[in-house]
C-alpha positions in Angstrom: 9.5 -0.6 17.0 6.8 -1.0 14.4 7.7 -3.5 11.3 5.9 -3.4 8.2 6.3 -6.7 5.1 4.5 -6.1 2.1 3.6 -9.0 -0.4 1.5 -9.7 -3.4 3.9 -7.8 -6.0 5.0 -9.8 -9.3 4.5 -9.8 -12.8 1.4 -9.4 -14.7 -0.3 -8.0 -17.9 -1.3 -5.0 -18.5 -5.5 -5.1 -17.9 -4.5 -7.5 -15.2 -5.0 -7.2 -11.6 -2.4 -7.6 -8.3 -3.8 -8.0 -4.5 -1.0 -6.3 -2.1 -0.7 -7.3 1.2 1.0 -5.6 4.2 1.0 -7.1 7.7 2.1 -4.7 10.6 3.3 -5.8 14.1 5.7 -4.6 16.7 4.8 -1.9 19.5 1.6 -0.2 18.5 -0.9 0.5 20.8 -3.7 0.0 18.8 -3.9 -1.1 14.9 -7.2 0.7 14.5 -5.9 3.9 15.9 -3.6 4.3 12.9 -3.4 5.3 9.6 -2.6 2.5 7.2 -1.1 3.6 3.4 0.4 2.8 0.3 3.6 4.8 -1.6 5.2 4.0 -4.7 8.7 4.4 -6.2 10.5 4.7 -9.4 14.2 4.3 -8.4 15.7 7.9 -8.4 12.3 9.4 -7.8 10.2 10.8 -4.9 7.9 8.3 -3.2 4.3 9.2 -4.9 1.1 9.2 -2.2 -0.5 5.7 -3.9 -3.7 5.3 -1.4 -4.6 5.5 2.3 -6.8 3.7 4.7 -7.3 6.4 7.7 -8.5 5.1 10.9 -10.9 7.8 11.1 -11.9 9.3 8.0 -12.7 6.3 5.2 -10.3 5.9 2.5 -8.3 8.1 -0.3 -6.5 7.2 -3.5 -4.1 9.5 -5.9 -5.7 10.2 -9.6 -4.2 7.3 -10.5 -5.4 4.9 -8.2 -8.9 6.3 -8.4 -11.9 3.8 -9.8 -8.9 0.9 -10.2 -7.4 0.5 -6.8 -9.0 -0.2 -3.6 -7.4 -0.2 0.0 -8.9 -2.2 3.1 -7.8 -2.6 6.3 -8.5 -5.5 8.6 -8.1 -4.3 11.8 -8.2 -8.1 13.8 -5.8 -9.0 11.3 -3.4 -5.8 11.6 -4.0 -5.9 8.0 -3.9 -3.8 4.9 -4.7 -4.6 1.4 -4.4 -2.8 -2.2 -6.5 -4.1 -4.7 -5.4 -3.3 -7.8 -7.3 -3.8 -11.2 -6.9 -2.7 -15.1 -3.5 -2.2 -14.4 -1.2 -0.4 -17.0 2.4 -0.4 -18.0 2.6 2.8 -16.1 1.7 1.4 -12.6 4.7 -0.7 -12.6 7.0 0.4 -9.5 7.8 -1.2 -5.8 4.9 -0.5 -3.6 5.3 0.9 -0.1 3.1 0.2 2.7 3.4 3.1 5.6 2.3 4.0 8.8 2.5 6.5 11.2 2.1 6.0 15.1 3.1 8.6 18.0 4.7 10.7 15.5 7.0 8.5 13.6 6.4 6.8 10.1 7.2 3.5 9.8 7.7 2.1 6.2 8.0 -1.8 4.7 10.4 -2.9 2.6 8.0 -2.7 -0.3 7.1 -4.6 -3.2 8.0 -4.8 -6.9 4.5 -4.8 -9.1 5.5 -4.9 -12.9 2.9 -4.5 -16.0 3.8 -6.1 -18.8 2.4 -4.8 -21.9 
């Protein structure tokens, strides 16, 4: 079983900046084999593809995280961050973090990140 906590969300104004944290642990073989990424949600929508740290392949964001957000894994610390800056009213939403190991995603509980305008 792999378990995912998410931290760092809260309230902040818009132009601000928010550093998510999500710690993994639980039955993984190895934290650097595995893809590391961030969703968010807007209660009665789809979960939207925020940003991911690949094990392999370097790092990709949505349009909208593009140039303001910035993921980094720390694989001793089986780690992941989202730095988020020159946030806007639209980013506000609960943020997910999510991996996937042998087949099977794993999600956290997420987050709440509100921009205040």
């Amino acid at each position: 079983q792999v378990r995912l906590v998410e931290s760092g969300g809260g309230l902040v104004q818009a132009g601000g900046s928010l550093r998510l944290t999500c710690v993994v642990s639980g039955t993984i073989e190895s934290i650097s084999t595995v893809p590391l990424g961030w969703h968010r949600q807007t209660p009665g929508k789809q979960r939207e593809f925020v940003a991911l740290a690949s094990a392999v392949d370097g790092n990709s964001y949505s349009g909208a995280g593009k140039g303001r957000f910035t993921s980094t894994r720390v694989n001793a610390k089986s780690t992941v961050y989202l730095d988020m800056t020159n946030l806007e009213p639209e980013h506000t939403d609960v943020y997910y973090c999510v991996t996937t190991a042998r087949g099977v995603s794993s999600w956290g509980q997420g987050t709440q990140v509100t921009v205040s305008s």
